[in-house]
C-alpha positions as CSV (number, residue, x, y, z in Angstrom):
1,X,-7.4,-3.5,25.4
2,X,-10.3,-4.4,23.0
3,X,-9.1,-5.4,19.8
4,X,-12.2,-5.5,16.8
5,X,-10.8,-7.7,14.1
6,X,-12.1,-6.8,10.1
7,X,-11.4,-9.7,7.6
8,X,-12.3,-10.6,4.5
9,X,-13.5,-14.7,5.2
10,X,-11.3,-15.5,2.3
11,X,-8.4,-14.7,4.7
12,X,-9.5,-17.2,7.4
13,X,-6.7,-18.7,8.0
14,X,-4.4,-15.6,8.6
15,X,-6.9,-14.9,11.4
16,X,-7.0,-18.1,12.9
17,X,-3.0,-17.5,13.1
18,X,-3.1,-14.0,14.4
19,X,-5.0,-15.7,16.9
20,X,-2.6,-18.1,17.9
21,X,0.5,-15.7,18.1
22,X,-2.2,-13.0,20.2
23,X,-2.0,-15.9,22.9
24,X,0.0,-15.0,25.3
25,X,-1.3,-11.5,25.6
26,X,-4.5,-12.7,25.8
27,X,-3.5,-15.2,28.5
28,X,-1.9,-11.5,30.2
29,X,-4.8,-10.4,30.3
30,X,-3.4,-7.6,28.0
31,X,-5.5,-8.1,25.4
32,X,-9.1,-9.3,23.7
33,X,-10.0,-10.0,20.9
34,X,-13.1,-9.1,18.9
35,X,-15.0,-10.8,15.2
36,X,-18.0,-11.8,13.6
37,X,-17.6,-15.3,14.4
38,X,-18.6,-13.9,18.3
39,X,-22.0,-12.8,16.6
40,X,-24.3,-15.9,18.6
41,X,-27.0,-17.3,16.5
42,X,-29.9,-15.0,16.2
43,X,-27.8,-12.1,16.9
44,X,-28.4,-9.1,14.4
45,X,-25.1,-8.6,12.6
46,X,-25.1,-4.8,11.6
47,X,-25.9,-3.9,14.9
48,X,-23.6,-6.4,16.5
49,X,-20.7,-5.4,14.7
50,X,-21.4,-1.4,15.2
51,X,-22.2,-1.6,18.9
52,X,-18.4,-3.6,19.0
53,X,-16.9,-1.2,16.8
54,X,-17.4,2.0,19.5
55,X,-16.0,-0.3,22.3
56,X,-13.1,-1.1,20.5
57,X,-9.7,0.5,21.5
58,X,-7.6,-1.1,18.4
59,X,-9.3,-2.0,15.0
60,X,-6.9,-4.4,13.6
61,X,-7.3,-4.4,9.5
62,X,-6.3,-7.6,7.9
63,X,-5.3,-6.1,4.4
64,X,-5.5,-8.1,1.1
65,X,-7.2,-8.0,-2.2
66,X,-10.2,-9.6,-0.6
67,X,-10.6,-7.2,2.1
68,X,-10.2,-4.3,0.2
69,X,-12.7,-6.1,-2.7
70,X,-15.2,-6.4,-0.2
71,X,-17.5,-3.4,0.3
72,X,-18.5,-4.4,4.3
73,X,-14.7,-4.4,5.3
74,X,-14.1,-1.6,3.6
75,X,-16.9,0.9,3.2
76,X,-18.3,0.4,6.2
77,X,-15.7,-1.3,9.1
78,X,-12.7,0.2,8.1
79,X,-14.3,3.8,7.2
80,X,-15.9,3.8,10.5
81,X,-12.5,2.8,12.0
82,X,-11.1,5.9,10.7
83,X,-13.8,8.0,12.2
84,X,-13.0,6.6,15.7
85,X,-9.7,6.9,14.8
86,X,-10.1,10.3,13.9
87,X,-11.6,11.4,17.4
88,X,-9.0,9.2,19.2
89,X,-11.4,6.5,20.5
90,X,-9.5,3.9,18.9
91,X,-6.2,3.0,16.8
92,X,-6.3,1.7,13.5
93,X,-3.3,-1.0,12.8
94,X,-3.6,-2.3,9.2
95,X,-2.2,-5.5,9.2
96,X,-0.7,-6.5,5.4
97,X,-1.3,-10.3,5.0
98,X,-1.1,-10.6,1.1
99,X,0.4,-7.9,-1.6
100,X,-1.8,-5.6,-2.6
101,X,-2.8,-2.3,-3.3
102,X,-3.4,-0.8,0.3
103,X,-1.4,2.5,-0.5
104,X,-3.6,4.0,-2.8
105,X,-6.0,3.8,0.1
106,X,-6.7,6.0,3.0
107,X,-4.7,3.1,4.7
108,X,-1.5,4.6,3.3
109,X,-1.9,7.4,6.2
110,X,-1.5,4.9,8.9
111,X,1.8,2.5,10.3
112,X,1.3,-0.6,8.6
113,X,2.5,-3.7,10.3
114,X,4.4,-5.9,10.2
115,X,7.6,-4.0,9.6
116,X,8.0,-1.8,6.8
117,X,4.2,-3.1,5.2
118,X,5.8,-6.6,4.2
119,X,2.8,-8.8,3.2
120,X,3.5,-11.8,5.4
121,X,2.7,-13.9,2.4
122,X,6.0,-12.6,1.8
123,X,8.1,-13.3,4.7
124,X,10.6,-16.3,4.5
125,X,9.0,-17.7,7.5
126,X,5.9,-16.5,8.4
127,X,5.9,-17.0,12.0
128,X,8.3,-14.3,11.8
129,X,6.1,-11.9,10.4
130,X,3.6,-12.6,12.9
131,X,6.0,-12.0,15.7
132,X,6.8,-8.8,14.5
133,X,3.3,-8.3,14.6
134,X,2.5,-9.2,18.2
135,X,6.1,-7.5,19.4
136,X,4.3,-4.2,18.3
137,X,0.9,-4.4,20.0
138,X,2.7,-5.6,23.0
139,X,4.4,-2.6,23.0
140,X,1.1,-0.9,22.1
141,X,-0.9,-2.1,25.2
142,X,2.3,-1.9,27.4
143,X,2.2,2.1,26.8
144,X,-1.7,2.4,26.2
145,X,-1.5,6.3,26.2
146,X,0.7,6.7,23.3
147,X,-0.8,9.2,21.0
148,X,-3.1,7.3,18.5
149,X,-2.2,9.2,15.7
150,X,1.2,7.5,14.6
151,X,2.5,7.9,11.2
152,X,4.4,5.2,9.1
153,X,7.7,5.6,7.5
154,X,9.7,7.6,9.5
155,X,9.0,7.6,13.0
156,X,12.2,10.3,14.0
157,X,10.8,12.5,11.5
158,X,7.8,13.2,13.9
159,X,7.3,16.6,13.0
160,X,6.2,16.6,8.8
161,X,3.2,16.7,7.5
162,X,2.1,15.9,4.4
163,X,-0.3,16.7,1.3
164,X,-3.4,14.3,0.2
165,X,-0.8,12.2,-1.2
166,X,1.1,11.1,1.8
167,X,3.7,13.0,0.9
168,X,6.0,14.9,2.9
169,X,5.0,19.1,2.1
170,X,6.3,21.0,5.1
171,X,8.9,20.8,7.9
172,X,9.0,22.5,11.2
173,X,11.9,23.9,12.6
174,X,12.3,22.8,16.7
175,X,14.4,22.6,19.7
176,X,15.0,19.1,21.4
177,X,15.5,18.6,25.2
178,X,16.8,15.9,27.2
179,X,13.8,14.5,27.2
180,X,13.3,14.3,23.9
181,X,16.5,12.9,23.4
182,X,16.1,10.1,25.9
183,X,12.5,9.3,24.2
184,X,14.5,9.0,21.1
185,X,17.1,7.2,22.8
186,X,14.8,4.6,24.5
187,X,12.6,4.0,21.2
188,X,15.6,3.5,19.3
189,X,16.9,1.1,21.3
190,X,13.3,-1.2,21.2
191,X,13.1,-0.8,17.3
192,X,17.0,-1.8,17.3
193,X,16.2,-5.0,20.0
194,X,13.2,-6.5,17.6
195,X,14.3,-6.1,14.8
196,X,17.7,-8.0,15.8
197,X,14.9,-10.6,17.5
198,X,13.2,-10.9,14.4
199,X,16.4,-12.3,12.4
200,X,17.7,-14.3,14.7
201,X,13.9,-16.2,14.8
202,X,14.4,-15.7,10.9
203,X,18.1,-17.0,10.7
204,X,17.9,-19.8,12.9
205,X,15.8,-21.8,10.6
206,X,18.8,-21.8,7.4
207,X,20.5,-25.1,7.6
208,X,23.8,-25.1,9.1
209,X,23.1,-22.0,11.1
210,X,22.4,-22.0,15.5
211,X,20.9,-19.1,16.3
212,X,20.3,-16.9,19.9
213,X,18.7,-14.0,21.7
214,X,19.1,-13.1,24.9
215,X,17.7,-10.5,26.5
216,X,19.7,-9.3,29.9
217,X,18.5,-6.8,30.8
218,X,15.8,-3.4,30.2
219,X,19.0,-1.6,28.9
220,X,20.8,-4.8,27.1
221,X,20.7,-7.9,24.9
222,X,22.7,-9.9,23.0
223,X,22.5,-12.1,19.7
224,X,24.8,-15.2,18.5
225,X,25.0,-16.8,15.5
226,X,26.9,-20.2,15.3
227,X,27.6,-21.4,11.7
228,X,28.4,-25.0,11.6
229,X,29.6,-25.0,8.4
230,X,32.9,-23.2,9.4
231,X,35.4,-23.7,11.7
232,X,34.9,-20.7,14.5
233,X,32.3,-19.4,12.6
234,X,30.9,-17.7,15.1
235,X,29.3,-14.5,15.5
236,X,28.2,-12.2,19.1
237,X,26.9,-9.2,20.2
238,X,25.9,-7.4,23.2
239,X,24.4,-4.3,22.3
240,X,23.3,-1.9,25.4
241,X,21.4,1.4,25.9
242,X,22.7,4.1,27.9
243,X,21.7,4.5,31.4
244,X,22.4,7.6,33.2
245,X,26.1,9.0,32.6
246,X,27.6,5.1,31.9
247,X,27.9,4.6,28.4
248,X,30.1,4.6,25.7
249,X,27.5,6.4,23.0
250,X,23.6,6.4,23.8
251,X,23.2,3.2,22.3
252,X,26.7,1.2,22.1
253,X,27.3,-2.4,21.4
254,X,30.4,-4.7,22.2
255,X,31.5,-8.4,19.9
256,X,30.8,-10.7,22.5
257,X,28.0,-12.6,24.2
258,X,27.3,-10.8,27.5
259,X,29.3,-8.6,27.7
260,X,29.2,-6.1,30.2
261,X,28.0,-2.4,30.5
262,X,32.1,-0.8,31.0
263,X,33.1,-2.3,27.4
264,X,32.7,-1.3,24.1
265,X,33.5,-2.0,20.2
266,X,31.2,0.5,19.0
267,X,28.3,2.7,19.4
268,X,25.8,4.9,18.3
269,X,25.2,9.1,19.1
270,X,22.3,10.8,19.3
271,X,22.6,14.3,16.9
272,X,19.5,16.7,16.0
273,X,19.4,19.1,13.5
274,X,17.0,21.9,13.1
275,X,14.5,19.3,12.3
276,X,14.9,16.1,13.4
277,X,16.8,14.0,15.8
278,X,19.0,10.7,14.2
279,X,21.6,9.0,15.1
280,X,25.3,8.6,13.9
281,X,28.1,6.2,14.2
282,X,30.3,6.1,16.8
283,X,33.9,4.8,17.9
284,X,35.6,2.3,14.8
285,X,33.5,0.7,13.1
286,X,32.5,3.4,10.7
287,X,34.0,6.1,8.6
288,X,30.7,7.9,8.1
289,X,29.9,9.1,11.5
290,X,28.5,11.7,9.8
291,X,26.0,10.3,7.9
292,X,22.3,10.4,9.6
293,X,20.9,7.1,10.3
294,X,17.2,6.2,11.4
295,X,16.9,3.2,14.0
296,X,16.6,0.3,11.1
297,X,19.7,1.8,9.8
298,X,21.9,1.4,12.7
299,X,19.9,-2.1,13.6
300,X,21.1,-3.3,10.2
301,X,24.7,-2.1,10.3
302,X,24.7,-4.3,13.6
303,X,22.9,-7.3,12.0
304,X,25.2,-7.1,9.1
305,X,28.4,-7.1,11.6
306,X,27.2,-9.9,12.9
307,X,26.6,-12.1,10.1
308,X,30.2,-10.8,8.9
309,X,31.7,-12.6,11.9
310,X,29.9,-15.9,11.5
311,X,30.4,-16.2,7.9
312,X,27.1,-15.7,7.1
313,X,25.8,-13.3,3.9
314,X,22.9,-12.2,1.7
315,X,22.4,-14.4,-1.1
């Protein structure tokens, strides 16, 4: 995939990062990359830039004060952007690199990366922003016919549509199949996997604190945390999908490092109303297996298990 990269040159080094942790999917062949410093000497920039622009399959946004500041990021890249977007020749990924105010822009309509808009300015450790980063467009150019227009917030919640605010206005009543539910079931489990790869990159930098991901299999992973500092302070998880009928939940987990497929501590179900589909909590570990939880929900509820065995907390 052709990736056109907009930046404001004040955020040069963010870019020269990005391009660093795009690596290996360039080295895959999955991806290329795309920006003005490709403009050879002599070349005419406007028409450069525009003739790159309608080849591009991702316009990738690198959102800060400066870029929305400057008029030829904004007024004219990323407005074109949303034209193409618009029509479904490309898909616009804002990218937040420093705090700003992006969501009183037409950038508000679109899934911000990386997770939940966090300016990686922001992020404890950096490098772990930008993997979040390259974990999505991996998964992006992995499934290159995903519909372009993807809406932040709630992904579950696919079927809302809002005013010229952004803001939920209507809800549509529907039916889900199997299908559906196995979509739902597989994404799930992906959002659930990164963002318990993501902490364990995060964690394993605190002092005292050995960290570890595994990933065993398409349908199952595990994460340990070793605290130092304590005696037996460790912490394990296996956490598996649902494959066919084996399964204890659609998406079940087990405290150990792993462990196999036929054992369980817990797990998560999927439900629907007339709306939307969510999951709930399963087996012991929960009193509210009523209560509707998105995919970061139940990722967190296993994250925060885990730390609770290794003697680990928020500060």
């Amino acid at each position: 995939m052709k990736a056109f990269i907009s930046y404001s040159h004040n955020d040069s080094k963010y870019l020269d990062r990005l391009h660093i942790h795009l690596s290996n999917l360039k080295r895959e062949g999955k991806i290329t990359t795309w920006y003005d410093r490709d403009i050879l000497a002599g070349g005419e920039i406007n028409s450069d830039i525009s003739a790159s622009l309608e080849e591009c399959d991702l316009f990738i946004a690198l959102v800060s004060p400066d870029f929305i500041a400057s008029n030829y990021c904004f007024e004219k890249e990323m407005l074109k952007a949303i034209e193409l977007h618009n029509s479904e020749k490309c898909r616009l990924i804002p990218i937040i690199i420093e705090p700003c105010d992006w969501k009183q822009t037409p950038l508000q309509k679109y899934k911000a990366l990386p997770k939940d808009g966090k300016p990686i300015s922001e992020w404890q450790n950096e490098n772990t922003a930008f993997l979040d980063v390259v974990t999505e467009l991996r998964r992006i150019t992995d499934t290159p016919n995903t519909d372009i227009k993807l809406q932040p917030s709630t992904p579950e919640s696919a079927h809302i549509y809002s005013n010229e605010r952004g803001q939920p206005k209507y809800r549509i009543k529907r039916d889900f199949d199997e299908i559906d539910k196995a979509d739902f079931r597989e994404n799930s489990f992906q959002e659930i996997k990164k963002y318990m790869e993501s902490s364990i990159v995060e964690i394993n930098g605190i002092e005292n604190v050995k960290a570890r991901f595994s990933s065993i299999s398409p349908n199952s992973f595990s994460c340990t945390i070793l605290n130092t500092a304590k005696n037996r302070g460790l912490g394990a998880l296996t956490v598996h999908m649902k494959s066919g009928t084996i399964g204890f939940g659609d998406i079940y987990y087990s405290n150990s490092e792993n462990a196999p497929a036929n054992t369980s501590n817990g797990g998560f179900k999927i439900e629907s109303d007339e709306y939307d589909l969510y999951l709930t909590h399963g087996f012991s570990f929960s009193s509210n297996q009523n209560e509707k939880l998105t995919s970061k929900q139940a990722a967190e509820i296993l994250w925060k298990t885990l730390l609770e065995q290794s003697g680990v907390c928020y500060a």
